[in-house]
Structure formats: C-alpha cells, structure tokens
N, C-alpha and C positions, 0 to 999 in steps of 0.2 A: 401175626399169630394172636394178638393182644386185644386184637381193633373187631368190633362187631359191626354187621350190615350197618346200623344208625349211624355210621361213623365216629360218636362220640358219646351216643346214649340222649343226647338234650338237643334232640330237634323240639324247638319250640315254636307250635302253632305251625307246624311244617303244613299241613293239610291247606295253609293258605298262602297266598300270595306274598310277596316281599311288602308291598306296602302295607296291606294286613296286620302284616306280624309283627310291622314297625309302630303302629297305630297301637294294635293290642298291648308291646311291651309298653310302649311310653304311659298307657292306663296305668300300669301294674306300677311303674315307678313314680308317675306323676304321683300316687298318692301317697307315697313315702316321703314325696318332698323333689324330688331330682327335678331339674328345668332342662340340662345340657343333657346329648345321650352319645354313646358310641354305636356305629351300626357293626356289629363283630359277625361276618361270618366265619362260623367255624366248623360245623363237620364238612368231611372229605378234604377234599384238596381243592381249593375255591382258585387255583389259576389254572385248570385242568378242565378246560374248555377253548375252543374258536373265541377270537379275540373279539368279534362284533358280537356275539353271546357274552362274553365277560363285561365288556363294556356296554348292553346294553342292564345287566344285572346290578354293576356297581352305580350307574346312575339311576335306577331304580331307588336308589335307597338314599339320596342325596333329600335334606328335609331342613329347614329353618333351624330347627333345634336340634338335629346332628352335626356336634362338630369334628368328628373323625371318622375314617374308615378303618376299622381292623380287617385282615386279609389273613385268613389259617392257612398254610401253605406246607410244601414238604420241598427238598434239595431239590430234584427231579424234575420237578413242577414251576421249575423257575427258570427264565431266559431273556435275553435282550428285547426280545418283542413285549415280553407280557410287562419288563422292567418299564418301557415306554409310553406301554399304555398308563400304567401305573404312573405314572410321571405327568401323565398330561390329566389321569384324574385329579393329581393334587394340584392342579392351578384352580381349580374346586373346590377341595378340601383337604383336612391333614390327610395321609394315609400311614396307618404303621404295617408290619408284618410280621408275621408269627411262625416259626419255622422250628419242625420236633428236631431235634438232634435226640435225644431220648439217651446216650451215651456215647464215649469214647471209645469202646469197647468195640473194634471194628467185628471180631469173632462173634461179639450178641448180637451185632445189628444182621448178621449172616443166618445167626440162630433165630431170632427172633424176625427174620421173615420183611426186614424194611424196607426193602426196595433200592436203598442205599447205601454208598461207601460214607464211612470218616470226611476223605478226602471230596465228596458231590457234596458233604456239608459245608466243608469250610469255604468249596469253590465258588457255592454262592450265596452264603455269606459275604465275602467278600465282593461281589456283584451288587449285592443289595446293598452294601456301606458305602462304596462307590459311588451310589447311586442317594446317597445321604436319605434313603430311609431310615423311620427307625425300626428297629428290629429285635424282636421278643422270641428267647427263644425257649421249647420245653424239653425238660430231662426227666428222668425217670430213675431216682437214683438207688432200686433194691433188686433190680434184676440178679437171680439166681446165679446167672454167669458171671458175673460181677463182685470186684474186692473193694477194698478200701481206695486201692489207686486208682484203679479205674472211675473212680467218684473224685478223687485230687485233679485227677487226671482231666475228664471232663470242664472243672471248675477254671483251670488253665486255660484251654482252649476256648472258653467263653471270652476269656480275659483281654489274651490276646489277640482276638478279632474286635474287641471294642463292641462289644454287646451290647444294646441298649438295658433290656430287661434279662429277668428269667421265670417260668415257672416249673416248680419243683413238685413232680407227683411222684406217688406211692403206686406201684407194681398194682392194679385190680385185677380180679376173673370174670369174666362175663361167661354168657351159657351163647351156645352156638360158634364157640370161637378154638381153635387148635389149641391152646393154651388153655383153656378149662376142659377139651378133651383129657389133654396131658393131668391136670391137675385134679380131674376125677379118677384118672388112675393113679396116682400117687406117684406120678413120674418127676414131678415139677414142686419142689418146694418151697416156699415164701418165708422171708428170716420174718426175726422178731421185733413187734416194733419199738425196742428199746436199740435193735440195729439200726431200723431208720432211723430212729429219730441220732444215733448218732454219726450216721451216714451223712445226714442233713448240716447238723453242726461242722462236718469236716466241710463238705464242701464249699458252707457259706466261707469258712477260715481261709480259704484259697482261692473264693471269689474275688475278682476286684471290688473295692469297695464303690465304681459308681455306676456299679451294676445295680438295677433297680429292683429286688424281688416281687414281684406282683403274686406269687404264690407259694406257700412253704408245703400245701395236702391238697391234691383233689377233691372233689366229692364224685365216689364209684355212678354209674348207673344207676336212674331209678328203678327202675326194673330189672330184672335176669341177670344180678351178681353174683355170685358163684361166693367170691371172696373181695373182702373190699376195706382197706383200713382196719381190719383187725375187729370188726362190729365196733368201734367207737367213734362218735362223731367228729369229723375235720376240727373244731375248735377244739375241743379237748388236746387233740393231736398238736394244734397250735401252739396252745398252754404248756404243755410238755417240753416242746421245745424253746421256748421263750424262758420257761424255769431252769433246762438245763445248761443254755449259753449265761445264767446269770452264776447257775451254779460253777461253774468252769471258768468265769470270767473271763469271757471270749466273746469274738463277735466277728462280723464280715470283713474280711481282708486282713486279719489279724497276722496272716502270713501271706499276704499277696506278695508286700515287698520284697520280704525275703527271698522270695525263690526268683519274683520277675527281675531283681536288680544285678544288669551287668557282672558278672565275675571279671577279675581284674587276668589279666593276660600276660601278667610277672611270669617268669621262670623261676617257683621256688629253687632253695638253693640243699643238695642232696648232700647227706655226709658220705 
C-alpha cells in the first residue's frame, strides 16, 4: 500500500547499466574522500529472479574497491537455493542482507498489503542466521494500526532472532500509491512526531543492545511525497531524538534485560 512503482523512490543512475552506476557513484563519493564502497542493491526484491540472472547481476558489481554486497530482500523472496547462491558469492566477497519486517503487527501487515505473515519473517530470518549472514532488518515504527506494544513488541522479536542491524523509518505518502489514495481522503491518519519520536525511544529501550542501528528516519522520496517527516529534515528529527534519550536518561537495551532474562520457575507460596 506504502511502496511506489520506483520501489523506493532512489533509483540512482537507473537509466544505466550496473557498472555505470558503480563507476558514477564511486565519482560522487571519491570526492568526499571515501576509498572502500558497498555495492547496495535496494529497490524491489533483489532475490526475485532466476538464479543464472541473479548471479549473473551480483557479479556484475564485484570491483577492486567494493568490499561488500548489500542484498534488499523481503521474507518471500528468500530460499535455500537463492541462500546458496549467496554463499558461493561470499567466497568473493562479504554479503549482508536486508529484510523489511516493517512490524509485528501481523493484522497491519494484512492491512497494509505486505505480502507477508509475522511468522515467513521470522522463518527466514532464521534461514538467513543459519546460514551466518549478516542481516539488517527495516521497521517502520508509526503505522496508524499500531500502539505502543506493538513497537516493544517488534523490538523483541528483533532481539530474539539475533539481528545483526536495524533501520528505523517514519510511515511516508507517496502519490500513485493506495495509501495516499486513502490519505487524500482523510481515511488514513499519521500521529505526531513527538509520537515517533517517542515510539522510537521505546523501541531502542527494548532493543538488544548489540543490535546495530544504522538508521533512526528515512529520507521520504525526492519526488511525489504526499507526506514525509512532517516537512522537517531527517537530521533535525535525529537531534530530537538524541536530545530526548538524554532528557529521559535512557538508552538501547535499557530494558532488554529485564524482560529477556529467564523468570525463575519456583512455586510461589499462596496464603
């Protein structure tokens, strides 16, 4: 419902060929200083192809100064075969993978149209740890269907599968999408971002603490957002939450322990 034709809004240098685009970025960063690069593909579902097609794409992008492959993927879209191939690229190079879970909330992921159960996340997820990739996952933690637990909730479930990373976005609208349908009629409301941002704070509080966060706000679409961050830019949004875990004096995994650690299996004693 959420997801536009572009897949993610940042196809860059799409118009050209994978070595192109590899060529052009490494320009863009060589001049900021970068030497090492990751080759990330991320819109659609980059294992969602014939595997002599996948693998002739992921060695496409294989380069002196790429030292890893990022792989954007979904539950669905993942299998022993594609696991294999993946296996035999990293005698190559690193590979990670990146898998939306987007919530816990199995009723939003029904609502919102994902293609997915809870349980095809954690299924392969746990396929993929197996298989000792590492593995980033994305949440999306202000969905309209969505409380405060379902955001604990979520943070849990990262936990306990032994997540390597996470990234953390903000609900956007795009134009051409069932969701900014809804949202141009007034169906579909977005909280405040004084909710996310303390949506955000819960969740870190119940993440494990050697979960990596590689993102706390997206950036919306360049083009055709409807709604996106509230018009204020990703760093500010940063700031805000960086000033409010100081204000709260809290931080990631602040209650991880508490709730992951064994309860004792005594028979209290009744009057």
């Amino acid at each position: 419902m959420f997801c536009d034709e572009t897949g993610s809004g940042f196809t860059t240098f799409g118009e050209f060929d994978i070595k192109t685009q590899i060529k052009k970025m490494k320009e863009r960063y060589t001049k900021k200083g970068a030497k090492k690069f990751i080759a990330y593909f991320q819109n659609y579902s980059n294992t969602y192809a014939p595997i002599e097609m996948l693998k002739k794409v992921y060695l496409t992008a294989l380069d002196e100064d790429i030292v890893q492959i990022s792989i954007s993927t979904r539950p669905d879209c993942i299998s022993d075969e594609i696991l294999d191939l993946l296996e035999e690229l990293r005698e190559k190079i690193d590979v990670s993978i990146e898998m939306g879970l987007q919530t816990s909330n199995y009723h939003t992921l029904v609502k919102m149209n994902r293609g997915h159960s809870l349980a095809e996340y954690i299924y392969a997820a746990k396929k993929i740890k197996e298989r000792n990739f590492e593995i980033i996952s994305h949440v999306i933690l202000n969905f309209p269907t969505d409380d405060m637990l379902d955001v604990i909730e979520t943070a849990k479930i990262l936990s306990v599968l032994d997540i390597d990373g996470v990234k953390i976005h903000s609900l956007y609208v795009v134009e051409n999408t069932i969701l900014g349908k809804l949202f141009n009629e007034n169906k579909i409301q977005i909280g405040t971002l004084e909710s996310y941002i303390e949506r955000v704070i819960r969740f870190l509080e119940f993440l494990s603490p050697k979960i990596t966060i590689h993102r706390l706000v997206a950036d919306p679409p360049n083009n055709g957002t409807i709604f996106g961050n509230w018009g204020i830019p990703k760093i500010q949004i940063i700031n805000m939450i960086e000033k409010r875990l100081k204000e709260k004096d809290t931080y990631q995994g602040k209650y991880f322990y508490k709730w992951f650690e064994p309860k004792t299996n005594k028979l209290s004693k009744r009057s």
